[in-house]
C-alpha positions as a Markdown table, in Angstrom:
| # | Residue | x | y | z |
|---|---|---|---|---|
| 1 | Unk | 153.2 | 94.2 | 111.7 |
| 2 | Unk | 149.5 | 94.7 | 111.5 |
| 3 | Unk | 149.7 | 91.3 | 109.2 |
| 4 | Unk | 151.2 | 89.7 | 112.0 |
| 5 | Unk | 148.9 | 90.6 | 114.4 |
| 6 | Unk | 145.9 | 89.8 | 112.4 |
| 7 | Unk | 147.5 | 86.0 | 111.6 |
| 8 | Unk | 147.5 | 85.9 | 115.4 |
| 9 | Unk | 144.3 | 86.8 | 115.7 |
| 10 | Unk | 143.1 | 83.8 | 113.4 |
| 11 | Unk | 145.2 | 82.0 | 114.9 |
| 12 | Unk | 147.3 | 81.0 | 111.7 |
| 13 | Unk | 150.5 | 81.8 | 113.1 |
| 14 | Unk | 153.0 | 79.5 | 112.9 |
| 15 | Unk | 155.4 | 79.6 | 116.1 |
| 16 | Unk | 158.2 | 77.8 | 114.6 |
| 17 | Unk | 159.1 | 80.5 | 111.9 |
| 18 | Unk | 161.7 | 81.9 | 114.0 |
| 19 | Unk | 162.8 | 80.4 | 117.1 |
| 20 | Unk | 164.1 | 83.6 | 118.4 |
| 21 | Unk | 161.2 | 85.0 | 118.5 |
| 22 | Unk | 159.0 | 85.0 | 122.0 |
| 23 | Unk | 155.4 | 85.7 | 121.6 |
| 24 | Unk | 153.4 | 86.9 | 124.5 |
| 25 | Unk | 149.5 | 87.2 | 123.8 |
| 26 | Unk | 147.1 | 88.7 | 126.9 |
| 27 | Unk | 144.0 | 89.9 | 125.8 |
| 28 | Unk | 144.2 | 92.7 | 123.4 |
| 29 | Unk | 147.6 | 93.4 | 123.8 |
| 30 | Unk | 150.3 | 92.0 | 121.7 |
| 31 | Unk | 154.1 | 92.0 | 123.2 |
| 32 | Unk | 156.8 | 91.0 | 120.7 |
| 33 | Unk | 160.4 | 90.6 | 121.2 |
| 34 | Unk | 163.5 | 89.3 | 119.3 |
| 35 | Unk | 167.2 | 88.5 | 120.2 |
| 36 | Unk | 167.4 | 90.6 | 123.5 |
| 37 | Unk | 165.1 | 92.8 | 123.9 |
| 38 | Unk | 163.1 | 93.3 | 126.7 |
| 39 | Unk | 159.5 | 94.4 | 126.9 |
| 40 | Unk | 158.3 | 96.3 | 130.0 |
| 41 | Unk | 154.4 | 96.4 | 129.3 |
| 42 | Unk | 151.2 | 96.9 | 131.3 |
| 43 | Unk | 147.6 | 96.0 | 130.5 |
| 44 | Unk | 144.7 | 97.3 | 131.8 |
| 45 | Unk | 141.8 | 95.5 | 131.5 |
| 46 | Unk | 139.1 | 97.4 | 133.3 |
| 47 | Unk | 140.8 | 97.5 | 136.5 |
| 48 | Unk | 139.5 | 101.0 | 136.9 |
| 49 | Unk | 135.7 | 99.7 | 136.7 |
| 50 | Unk | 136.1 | 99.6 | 141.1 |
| 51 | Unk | 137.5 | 103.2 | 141.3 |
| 52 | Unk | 134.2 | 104.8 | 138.6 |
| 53 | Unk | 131.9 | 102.0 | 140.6 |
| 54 | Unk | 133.0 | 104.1 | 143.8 |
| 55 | Unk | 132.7 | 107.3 | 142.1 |
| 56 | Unk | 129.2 | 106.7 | 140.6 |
| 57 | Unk | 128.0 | 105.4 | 144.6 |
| 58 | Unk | 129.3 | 108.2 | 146.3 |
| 59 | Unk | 127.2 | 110.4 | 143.8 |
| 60 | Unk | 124.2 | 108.0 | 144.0 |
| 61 | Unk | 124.5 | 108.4 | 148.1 |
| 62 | Unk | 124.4 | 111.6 | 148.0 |
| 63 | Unk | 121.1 | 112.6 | 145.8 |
| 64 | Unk | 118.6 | 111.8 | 148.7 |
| 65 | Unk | 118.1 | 115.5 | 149.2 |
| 66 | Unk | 117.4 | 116.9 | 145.5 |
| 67 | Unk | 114.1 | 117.2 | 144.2 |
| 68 | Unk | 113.4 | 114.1 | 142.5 |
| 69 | Unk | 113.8 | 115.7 | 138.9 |
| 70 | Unk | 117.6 | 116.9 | 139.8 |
| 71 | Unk | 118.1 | 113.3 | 141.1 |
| 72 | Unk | 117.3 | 112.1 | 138.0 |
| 73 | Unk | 118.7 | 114.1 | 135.6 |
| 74 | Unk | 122.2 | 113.6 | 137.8 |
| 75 | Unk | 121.4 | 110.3 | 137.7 |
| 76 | Unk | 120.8 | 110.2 | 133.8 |
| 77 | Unk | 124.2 | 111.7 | 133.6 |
| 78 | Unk | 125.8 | 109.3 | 135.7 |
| 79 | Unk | 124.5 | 106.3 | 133.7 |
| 80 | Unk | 125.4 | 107.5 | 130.5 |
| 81 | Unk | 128.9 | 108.5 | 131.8 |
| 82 | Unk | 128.9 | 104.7 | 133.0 |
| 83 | Unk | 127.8 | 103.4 | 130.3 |
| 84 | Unk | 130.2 | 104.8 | 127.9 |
| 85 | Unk | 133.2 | 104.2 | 130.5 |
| 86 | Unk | 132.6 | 100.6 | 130.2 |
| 87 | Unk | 132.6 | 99.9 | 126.0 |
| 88 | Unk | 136.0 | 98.4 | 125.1 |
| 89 | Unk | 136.4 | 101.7 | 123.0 |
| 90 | Unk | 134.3 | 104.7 | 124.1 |
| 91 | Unk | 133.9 | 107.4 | 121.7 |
| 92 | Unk | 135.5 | 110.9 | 122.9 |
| 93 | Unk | 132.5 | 113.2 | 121.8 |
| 94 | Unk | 130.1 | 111.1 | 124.0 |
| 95 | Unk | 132.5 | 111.2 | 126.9 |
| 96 | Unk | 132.3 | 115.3 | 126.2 |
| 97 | Unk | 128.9 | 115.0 | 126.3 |
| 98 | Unk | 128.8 | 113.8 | 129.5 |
| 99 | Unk | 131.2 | 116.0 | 131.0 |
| 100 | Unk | 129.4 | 119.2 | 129.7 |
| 101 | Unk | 125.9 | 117.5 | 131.5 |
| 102 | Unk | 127.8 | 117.0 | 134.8 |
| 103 | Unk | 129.0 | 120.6 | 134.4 |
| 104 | Unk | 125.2 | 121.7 | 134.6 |
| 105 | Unk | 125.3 | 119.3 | 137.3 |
| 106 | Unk | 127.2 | 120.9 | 139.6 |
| 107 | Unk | 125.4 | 123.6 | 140.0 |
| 108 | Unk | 122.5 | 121.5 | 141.6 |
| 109 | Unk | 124.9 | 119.7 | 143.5 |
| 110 | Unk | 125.7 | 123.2 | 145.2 |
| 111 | Unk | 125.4 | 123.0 | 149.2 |
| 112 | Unk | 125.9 | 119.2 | 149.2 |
| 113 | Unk | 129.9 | 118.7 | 149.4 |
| 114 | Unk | 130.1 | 114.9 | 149.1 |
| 115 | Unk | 127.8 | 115.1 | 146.0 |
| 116 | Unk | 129.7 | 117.9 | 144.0 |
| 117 | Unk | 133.0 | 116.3 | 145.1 |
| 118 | Unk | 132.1 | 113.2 | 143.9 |
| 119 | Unk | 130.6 | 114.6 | 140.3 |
| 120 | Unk | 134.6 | 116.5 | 140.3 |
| 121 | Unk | 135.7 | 113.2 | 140.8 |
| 122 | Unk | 133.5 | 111.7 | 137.6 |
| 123 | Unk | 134.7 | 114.7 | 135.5 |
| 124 | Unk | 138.2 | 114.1 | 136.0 |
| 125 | Unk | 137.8 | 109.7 | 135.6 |
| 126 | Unk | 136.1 | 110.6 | 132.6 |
| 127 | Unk | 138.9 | 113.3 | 131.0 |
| 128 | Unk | 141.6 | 110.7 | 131.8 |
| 129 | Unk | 139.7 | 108.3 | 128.9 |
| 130 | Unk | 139.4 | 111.2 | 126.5 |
């Protein structure tokens, strides 16, 4: 299979080896079906960039009343987090990073609801990608 996908990927497939063959190609994702199968597939392509892009403003909204060195370091967080979120393959122990510096983060976010809400709401966007 991998062999498959790879002459695909070169494009040196040839589409006529097997007329029963239906090949669907969307991005990364690869759907493949013979005689009567039937595929029921979903791709994601970033979709959730909105959702973290709400997240990250809601935090970034809410940082007006820190002293300026907790604004930053949330904000350092926040970027890295972001930054991370959007590779085409993020690594797990940086997304762990993050979460343990939003965990410190938290605790200056204490007294400010929308702001530690918000950082909640990073945590869990970012353990869903772990």
């Amino acid at each position: 299979m991998k062999k498959v996908v790879n002459n695909i990927k070169k494009g040196k497939m040839n589409m006529e080896l097997d007329k029963n063959i239906v090949w669907n190609i969307n991005g990364r994702q690869v759907n493949i079906a013979n005689e009567n199968a039937v595929i029921n597939a979903v791709q994601n392509n970033g979709g959730y960039v909105n959702e973290l892009d709400d997240i990250i403003k809601g935090i970034k909204d809410n940082i007006a009343g820190l002293r300026q060195e907790d604004a930053d370091q949330i904000t350092d967080a926040v970027e890295m987090a972001k930054e991370e979120l959007t590779k085409p393959e993020p690594r797990d122990s940086r997304l762990k990073s993050c979460l343990s510096l939003l965990t410190q983060m938290l605790t200056i976010a204490n007294g400010i609801p929308k702001l530690a809400a918000n950082l909640q709401k990073l945590q869990e966007f970012i353990m869903l990608h772990i």
